[in-house]
C-alpha positions in Angstrom: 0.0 0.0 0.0 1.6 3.3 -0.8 0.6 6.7 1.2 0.4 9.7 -0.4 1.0 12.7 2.6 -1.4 15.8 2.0 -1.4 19.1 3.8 -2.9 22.5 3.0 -0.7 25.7 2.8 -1.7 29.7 3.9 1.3 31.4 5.1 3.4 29.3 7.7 6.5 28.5 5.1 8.7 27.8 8.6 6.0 25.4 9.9 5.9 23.8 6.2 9.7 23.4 6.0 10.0 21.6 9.5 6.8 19.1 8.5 8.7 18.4 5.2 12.4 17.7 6.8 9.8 15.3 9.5 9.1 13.8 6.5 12.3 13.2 5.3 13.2 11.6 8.6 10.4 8.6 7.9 11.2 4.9 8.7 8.8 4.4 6.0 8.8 7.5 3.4 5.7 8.5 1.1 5.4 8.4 -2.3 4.5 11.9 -2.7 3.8 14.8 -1.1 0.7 16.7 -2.3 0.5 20.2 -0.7 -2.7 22.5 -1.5 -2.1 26.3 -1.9 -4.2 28.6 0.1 -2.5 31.5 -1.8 -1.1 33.0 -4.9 2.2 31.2 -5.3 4.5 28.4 -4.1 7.1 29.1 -1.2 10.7 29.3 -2.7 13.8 26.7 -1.3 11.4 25.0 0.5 14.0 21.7 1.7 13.5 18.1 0.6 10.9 15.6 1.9 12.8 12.7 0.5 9.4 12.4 -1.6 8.3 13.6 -5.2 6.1 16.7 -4.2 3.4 17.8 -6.5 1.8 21.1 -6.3 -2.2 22.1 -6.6 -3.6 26.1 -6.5 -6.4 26.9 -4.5 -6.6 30.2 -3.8 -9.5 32.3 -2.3 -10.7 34.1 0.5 -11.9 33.1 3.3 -9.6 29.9 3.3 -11.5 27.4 0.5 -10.1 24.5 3.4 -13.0 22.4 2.4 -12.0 22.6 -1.5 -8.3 22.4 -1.3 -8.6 19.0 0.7 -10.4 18.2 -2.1 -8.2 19.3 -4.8 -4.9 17.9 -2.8 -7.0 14.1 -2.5 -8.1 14.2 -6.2 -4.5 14.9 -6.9 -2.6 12.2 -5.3 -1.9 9.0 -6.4 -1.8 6.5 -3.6 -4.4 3.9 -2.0 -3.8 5.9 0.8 -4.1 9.4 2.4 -2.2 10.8 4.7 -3.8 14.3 6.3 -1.3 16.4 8.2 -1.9 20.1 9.3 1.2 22.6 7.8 1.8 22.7 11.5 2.0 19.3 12.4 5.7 17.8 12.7 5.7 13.9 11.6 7.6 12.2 14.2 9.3 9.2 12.2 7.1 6.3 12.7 3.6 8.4 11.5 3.9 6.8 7.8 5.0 3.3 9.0 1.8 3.6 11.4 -0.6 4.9 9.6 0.1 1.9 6.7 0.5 -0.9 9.3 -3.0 0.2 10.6 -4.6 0.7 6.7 -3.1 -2.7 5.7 -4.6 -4.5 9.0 -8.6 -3.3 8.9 -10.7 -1.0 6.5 -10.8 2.4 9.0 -10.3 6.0 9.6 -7.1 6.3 11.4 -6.4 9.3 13.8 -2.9 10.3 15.3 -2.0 11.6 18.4 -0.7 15.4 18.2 1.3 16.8 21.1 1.5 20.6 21.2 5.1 22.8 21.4 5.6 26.0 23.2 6.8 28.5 21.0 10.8 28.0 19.8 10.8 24.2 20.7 11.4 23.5 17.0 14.0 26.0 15.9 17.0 24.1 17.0 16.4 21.5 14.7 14.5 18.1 14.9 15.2 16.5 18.2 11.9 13.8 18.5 13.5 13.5 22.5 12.9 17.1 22.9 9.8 17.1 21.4 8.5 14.3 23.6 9.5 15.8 26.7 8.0 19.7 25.9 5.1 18.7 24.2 1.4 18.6 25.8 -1.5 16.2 25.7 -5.2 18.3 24.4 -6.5 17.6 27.4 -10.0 17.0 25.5 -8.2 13.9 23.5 -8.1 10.4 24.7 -5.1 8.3 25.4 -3.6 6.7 22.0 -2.9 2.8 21.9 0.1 1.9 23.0 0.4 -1.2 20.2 -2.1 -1.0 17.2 -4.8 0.9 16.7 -8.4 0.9 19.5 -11.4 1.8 17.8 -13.2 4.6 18.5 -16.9 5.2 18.5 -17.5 8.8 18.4 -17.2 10.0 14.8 -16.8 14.0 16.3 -13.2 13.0 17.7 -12.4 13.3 14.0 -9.1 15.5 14.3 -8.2 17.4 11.3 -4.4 18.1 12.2 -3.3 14.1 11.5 -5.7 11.2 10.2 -5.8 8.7 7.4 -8.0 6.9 5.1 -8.2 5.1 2.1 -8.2 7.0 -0.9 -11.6 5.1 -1.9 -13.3 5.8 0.9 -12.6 9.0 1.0 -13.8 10.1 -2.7 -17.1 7.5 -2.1 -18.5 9.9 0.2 -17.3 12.9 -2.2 -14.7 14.6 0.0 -15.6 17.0 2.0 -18.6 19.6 1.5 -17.4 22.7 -0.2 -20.3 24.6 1.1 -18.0 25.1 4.6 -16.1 28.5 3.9 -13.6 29.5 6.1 -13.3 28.5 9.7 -15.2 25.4 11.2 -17.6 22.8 10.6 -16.3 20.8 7.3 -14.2 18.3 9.1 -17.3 17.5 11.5 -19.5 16.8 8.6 -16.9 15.1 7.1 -16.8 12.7 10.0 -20.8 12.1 10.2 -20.9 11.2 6.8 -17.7 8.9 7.3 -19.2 7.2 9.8 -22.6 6.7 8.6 -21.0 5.2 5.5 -20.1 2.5 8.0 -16.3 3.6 8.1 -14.8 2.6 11.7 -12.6 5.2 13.5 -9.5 4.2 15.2 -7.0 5.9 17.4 -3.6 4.5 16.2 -0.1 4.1 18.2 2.9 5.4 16.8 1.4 8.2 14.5 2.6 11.0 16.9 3.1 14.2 15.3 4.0 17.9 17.2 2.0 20.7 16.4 4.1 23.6 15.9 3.3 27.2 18.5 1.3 29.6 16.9 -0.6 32.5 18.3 -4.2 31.9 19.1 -7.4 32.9 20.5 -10.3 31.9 22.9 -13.1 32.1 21.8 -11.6 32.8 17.9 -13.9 36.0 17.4 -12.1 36.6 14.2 -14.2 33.5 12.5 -17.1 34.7 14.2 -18.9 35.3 11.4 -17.5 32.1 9.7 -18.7 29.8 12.7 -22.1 31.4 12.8 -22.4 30.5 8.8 -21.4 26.6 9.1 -22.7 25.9 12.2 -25.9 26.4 11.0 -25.5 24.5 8.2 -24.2 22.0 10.3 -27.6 21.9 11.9 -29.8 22.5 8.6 -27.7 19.0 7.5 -28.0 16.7 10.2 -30.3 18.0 12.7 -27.9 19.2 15.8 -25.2 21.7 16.2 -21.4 21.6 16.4 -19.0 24.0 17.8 -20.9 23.9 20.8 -17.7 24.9 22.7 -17.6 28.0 20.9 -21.0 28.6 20.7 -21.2 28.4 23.9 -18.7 30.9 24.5 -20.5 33.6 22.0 -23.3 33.4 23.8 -21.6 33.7 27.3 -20.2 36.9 25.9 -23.5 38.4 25.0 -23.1 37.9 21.5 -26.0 35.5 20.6 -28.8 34.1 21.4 -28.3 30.2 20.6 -31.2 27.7 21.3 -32.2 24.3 20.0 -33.7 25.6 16.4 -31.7 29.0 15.9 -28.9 31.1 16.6 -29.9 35.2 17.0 -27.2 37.6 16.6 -27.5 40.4 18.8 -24.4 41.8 17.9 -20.9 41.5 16.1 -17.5 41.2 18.4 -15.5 44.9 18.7 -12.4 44.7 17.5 -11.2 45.4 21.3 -12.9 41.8 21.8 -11.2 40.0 19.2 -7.9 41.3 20.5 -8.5 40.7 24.0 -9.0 37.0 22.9 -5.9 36.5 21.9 -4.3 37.6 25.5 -3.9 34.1 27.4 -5.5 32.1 24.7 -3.1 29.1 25.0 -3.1 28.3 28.7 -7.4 29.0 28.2 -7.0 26.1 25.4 -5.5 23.7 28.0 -7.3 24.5 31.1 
C-alpha cells in the first residue's frame, strides 16, 4: 500500500519546512507529497521531503479548506491518504503507522498530536525534545500503546493528523465545499464517514508535534465564519457543532443560541477580538 502525505498551505512557510524535513526523517517515506495552496504562489527553497512533491492552487478568500482538501485528494496517487496540518511535525514512525494500521482493517485512522511552546522546534528536529515539551489536548483520549483501538465517536475526528483510504474518502465525495472559512467541514466530514459505516480508530505510533502559533479563545475573528457553518451543520443533520464555541459567543452576549436557531444580537468589537488573543493558550489547555 503506498501513502500519499497531504497538507494544506496559507502562510506558515517555517511550519511547512520543518513538516517536510519530518518527512524526510520517515522509517517508511511516502510516495508523494501533495501540498494545497491557500495562496497565490508556491514558497521558494522549500527543503526536501525525501518524496516527489506535487503542487495544486487553490486560492481564495476566506480559506477554501473544504475545497483544497479536495483538490490535494483528487491529486494524489496512492491507496492511501495521509492528512497532516502545515503545523504538524511527523515524528518518524507516522507513515509506518498509519500503513501498518490501513493494511490490517478497513478504517479512519487518527494520530496523536502533542502541542510545542513557542521555539521548541527552531534548533532543529530532536523527536526526544519534542517528547519531553510537548502537551496532551487535554479534551483527547489516550492513543494505543500497540495498534490501533477503535473509536466510537465520529466528532473526535481531528483534522491536524488522520488517514484513510483513498476510496473511501472520494465515495462519500470529499468533503462539503459549502464550509467557507473557519469550522464545521471536518465534523460533517466525519458524520458522513461514519454513517458510511467507516470505523474510527486511534492508532499508536502516528505521533506528530503541532508547531506554537498564536491563538485565541473564543476565535472571534471567524465569528462570522462559525455562525455561517454551524448552522449548516444543523440545517444538514439536525444538531449543532461547535458547541464549545457557541457556547462561548453566547456567554459573551453575542448570541442568542437555542435548539432551532442562533440570533445575533451583535458583532464582536475589534477590542474583543484582540483581548482573545491575550492568554489564549493556557485557556485552550485548562
Amino acid at each position: 500500500m503506498q501513502a500519499s502525505v497531504l497538507t494544506l498551505v496559507h502562510g506558515r512557510r517555517d511550519h511547512l519546512a520543518r513538516l517536510m524535513q519530518g518527512l524526510a526523517r520517515q522509517t517508511q517515506r511516502p510516495s508523494e507529497l501533495v501540498i494545497a495552496w491557500m495562496q497565490d504562489a508556491v514558497f521558494a527553497d522549500l527543503p526536501d521531503p525525501g518524496c516527489p512533491v506535487r503542487h495544486v492552487m487553490v486560492p481564495g478568500e476566506p480559506m477554501p479548506l473544504a475545497a483544497a482538501r479536495n483538490r490535494a485528494a483528487e491529486t494524489a496517487a496512492s491507496d492511501l491518504l495521509i492528512f497532516l496540518d502545515v503545523d504538524c511535525i511527523p515524528s518518524p514512525t507516522v507513515v509506518e503507522a498509519y500503513r501498518a494500521a490501513a493494511k490490517g482493517q478497513d478504517g479512519l485512522f487518527l494520530g496523536e498530536v502533542l502541542y510545542l511552546p513557542a521555539g521548541a522546534a527552531e534548533a532543529g528536529l530532536d523527536f526526544a525534545r519534542l517528547d519531553a515539551l510537548g502537551r496532551v489536548h487535554p479534551s483527547k483520549p489516550a492513543v494505543p500503546n500497540r495498534g490501533v483501538r477503535r473509536e466510537p465517536d465520529a466528532g473526535e475526528l481531528w483534522g491536524l493528523s488522520f488517514a484513510l483510504p483513498a476510496a473511501r474518502w472520494h465515495t462519500v465525495g470529499g468533503m462539503d465545499e459549502r464550509f467557507v472559512g473557519y469550522g464545521g467541514e471536518e465534523t460533517d466530514f466525519a458524520v458522513r464517514m461514519a454513517a458510511s459505516g467507516l470505523p474510527f480508530f486511534w492508532t499508536a505510533g502516528a505521533r506528530c508535534y503541532h508547531q506554537h502559533h498564536p491563538v485565541r479563545v473564543p476565535p472571534l475573528h471567524h465569528f462570522d465564519h462559525i455562525l455561517r457553518n454551524a448552522a449548516l451543520f444543523r440545517e444538514r443533520h439536525g444538531r449543532w457543532c461547535m458547541d464549545y464555541w457557541l457556547g462561548q459567543f453566547r456567554d459573551a452576549g453575542l448570541i442568542d443560541w437555542g435548539d432551532e436557531a442562533i440570533r445575533l444580537l451583535r458583532a464582536p468589537s475589534p477590542a474583543e477580538i484582540e483581548a482573545s488573543g491575550a492568554g489564549a493558550a493556557e485557556r485552550l489547555f485548562s
